[in-house]
N, CA and C of each residue as an Amber inpcrd file, in Angstrom:
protein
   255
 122.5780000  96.5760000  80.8390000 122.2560000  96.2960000  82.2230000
 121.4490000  97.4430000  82.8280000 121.5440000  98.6210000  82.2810000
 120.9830000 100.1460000  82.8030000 119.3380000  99.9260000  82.8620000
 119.1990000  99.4680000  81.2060000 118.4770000  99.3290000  80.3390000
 116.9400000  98.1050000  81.5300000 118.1290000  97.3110000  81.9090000
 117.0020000  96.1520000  82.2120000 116.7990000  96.9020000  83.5040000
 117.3780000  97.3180000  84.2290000 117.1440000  98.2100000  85.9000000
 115.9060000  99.2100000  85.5470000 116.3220000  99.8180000  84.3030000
 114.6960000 100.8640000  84.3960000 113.8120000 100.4620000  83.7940000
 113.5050000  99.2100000  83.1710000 112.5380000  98.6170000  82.4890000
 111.6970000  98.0380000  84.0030000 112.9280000  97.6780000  84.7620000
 111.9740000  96.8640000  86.0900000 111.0910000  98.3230000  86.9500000
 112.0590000  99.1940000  86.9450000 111.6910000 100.4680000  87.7580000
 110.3810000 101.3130000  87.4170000 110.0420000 101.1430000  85.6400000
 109.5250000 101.4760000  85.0740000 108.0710000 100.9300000  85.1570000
 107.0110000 102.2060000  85.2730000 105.8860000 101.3050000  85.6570000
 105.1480000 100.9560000  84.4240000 103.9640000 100.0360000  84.6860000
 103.4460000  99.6120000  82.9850000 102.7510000 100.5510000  82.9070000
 102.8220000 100.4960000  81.5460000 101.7810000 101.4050000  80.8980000
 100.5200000 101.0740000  80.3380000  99.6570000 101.3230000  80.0590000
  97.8940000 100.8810000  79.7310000  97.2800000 101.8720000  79.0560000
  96.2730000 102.0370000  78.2540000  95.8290000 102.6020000  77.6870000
  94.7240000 103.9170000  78.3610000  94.2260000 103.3720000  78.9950000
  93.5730000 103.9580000  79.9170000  94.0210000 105.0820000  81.1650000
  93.9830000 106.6350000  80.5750000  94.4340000 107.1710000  82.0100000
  94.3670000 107.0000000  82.9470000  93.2760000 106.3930000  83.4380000
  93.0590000 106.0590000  85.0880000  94.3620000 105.2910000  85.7630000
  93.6550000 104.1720000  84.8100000  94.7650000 102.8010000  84.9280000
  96.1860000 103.0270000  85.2360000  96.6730000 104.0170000  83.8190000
  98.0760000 104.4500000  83.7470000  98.8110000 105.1580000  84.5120000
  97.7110000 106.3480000  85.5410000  97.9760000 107.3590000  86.7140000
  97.9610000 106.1610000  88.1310000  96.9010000 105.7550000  88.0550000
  97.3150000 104.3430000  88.9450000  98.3360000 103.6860000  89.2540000
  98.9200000 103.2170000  88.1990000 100.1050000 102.0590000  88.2150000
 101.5110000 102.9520000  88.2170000 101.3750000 104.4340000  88.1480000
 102.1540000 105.1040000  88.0110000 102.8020000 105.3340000  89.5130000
 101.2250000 105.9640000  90.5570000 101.3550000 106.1000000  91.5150000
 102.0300000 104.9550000  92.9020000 101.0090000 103.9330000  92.0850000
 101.5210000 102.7350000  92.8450000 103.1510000 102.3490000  93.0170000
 103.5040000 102.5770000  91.8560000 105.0420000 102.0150000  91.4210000
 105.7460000 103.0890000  91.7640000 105.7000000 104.2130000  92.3500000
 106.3550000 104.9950000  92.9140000 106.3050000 105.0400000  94.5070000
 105.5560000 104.6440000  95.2530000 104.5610000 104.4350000  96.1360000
 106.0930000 102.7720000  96.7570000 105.2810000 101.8590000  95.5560000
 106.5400000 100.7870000  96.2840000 108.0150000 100.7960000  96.2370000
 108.1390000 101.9320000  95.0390000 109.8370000 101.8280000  94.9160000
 110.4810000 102.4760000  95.8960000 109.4700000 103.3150000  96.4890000
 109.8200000 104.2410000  97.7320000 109.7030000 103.9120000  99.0570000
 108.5130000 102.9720000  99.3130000 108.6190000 102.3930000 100.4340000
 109.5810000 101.0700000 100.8960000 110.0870000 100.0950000  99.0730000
 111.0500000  99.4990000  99.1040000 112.4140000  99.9560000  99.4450000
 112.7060000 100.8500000  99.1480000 113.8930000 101.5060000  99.0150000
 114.1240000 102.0170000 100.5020000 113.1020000 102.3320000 101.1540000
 113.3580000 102.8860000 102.1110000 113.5810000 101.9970000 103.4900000
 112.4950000 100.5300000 103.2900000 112.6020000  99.6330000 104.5160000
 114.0760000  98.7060000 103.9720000 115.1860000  98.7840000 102.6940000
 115.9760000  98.6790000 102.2780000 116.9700000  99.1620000 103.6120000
 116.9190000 100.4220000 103.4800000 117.8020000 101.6180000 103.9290000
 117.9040000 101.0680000 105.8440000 116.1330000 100.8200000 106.0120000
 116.6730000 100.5200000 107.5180000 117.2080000  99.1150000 107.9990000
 116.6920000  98.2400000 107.0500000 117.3440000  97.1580000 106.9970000
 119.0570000  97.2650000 107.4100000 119.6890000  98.0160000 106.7890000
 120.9700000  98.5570000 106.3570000 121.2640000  99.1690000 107.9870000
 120.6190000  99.7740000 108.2290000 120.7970000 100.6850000 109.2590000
 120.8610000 100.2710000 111.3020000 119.7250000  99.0560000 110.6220000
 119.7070000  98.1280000 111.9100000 120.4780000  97.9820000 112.9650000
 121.5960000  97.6580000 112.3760000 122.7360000  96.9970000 112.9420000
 123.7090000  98.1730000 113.7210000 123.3720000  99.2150000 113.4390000
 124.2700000 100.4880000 113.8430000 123.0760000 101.0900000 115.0450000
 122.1780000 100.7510000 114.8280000 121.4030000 101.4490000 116.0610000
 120.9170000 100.2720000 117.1090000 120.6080000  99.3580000 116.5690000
 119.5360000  98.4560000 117.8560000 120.5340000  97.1490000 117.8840000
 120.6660000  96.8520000 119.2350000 121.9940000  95.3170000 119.2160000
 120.8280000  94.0750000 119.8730000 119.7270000  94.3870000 120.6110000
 119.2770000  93.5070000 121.2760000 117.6930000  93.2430000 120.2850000
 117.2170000  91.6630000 120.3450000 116.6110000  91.3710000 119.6620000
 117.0660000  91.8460000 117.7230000 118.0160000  92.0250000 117.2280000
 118.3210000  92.0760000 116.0190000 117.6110000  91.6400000 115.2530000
 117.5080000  90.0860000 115.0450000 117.2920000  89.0290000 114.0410000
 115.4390000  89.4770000 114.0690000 114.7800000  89.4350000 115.1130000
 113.6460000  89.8190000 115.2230000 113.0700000  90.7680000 114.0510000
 113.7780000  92.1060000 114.4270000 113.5540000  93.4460000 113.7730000
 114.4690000  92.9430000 112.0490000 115.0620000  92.4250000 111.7950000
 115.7740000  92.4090000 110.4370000 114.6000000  91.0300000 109.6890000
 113.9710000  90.2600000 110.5460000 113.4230000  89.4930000 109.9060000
 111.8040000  90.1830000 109.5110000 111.5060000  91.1640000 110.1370000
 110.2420000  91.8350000 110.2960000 110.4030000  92.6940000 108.9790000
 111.2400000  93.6730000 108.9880000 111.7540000  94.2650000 107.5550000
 111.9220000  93.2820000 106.3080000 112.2400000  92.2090000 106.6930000
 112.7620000  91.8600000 105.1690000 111.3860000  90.9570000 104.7650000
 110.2910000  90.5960000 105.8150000 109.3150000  90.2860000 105.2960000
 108.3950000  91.8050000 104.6380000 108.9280000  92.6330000 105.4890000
 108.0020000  93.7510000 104.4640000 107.9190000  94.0260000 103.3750000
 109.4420000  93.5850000 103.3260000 110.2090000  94.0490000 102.0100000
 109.7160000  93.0640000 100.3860000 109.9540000  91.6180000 101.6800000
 109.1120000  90.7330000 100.3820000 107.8380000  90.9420000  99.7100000
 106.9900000  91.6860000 100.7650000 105.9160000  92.0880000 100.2550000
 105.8610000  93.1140000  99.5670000 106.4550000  94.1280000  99.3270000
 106.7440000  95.1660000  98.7020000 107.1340000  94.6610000  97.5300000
 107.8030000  93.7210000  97.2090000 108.4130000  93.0830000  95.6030000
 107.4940000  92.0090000  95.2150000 107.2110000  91.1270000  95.8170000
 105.2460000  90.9130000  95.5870000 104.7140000  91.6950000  94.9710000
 104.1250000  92.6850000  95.5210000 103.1050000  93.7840000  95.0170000
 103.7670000  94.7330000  93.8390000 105.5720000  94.9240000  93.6660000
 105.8660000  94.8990000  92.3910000 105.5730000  94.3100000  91.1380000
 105.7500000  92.9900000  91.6440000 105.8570000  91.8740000  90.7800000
 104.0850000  91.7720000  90.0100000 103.0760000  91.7200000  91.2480000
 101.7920000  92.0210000  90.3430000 101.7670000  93.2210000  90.0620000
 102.1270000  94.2060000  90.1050000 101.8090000  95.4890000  89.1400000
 102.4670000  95.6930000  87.9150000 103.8370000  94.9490000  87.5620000
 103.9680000  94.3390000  86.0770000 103.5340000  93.3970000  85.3590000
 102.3750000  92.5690000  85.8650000 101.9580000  91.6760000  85.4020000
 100.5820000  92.3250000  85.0170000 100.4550000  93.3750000  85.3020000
  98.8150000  94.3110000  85.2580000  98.0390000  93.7130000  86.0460000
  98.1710000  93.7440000  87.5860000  97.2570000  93.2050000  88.2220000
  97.4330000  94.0970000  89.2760000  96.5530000  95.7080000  89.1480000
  96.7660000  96.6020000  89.7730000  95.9360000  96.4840000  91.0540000
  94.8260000  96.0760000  91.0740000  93.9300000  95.9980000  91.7860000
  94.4230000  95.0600000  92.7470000  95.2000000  93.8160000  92.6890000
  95.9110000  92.8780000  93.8580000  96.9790000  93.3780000  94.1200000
  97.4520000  94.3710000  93.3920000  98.8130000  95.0140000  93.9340000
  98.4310000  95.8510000  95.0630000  97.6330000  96.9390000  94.7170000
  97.2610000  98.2730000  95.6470000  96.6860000  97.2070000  96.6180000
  95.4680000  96.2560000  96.6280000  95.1890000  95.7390000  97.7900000
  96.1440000  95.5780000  98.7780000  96.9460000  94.4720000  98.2560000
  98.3320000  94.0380000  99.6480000  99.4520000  94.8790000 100.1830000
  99.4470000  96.0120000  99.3430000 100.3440000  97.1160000  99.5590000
  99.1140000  98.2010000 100.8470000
């Protein structure tokens, strides 16, 4: 189970340095900005009471987009990833 968590975490690799410093950056780039609109997601509820659903639905569309733009940067589609990110 470890195994499949850092395979996802893990960015692809390519032959090409560019490419490979790329997808490197990128995938650190979303795991960090995922992780983090994660965190306020989480956090929401302890600081802001009015309009809630608003602000939790605004995050978790970010968020979708953030695992989007995961999702094409394991598929090697760096160039539509970095775009929408």
């Amino acid at each position: 189970m470890l195994a499949r968590v850092r395979g996802l975490a893990a960015p692809p690799v390519f032959e090409d340095e560019y490419l490979n410093r790329t997808a490197q950056l990128l995938n650190t780039f979303l795991l960090l900005a995922t992780g983090l609109s994660l965190l306020g997601i989480l956090s929401f509820p302890l600081f802001i009471t009015e309009m809630l659903l608003l602000f939790m639905g605004i995050y978790v569309g970010v968020v979708l987009i953030y695992l989007i733009c995961l999702a094409l940067l394991h598929r090697r589609k760096i160039r539509a990833a970095s775009i929408t990110f």
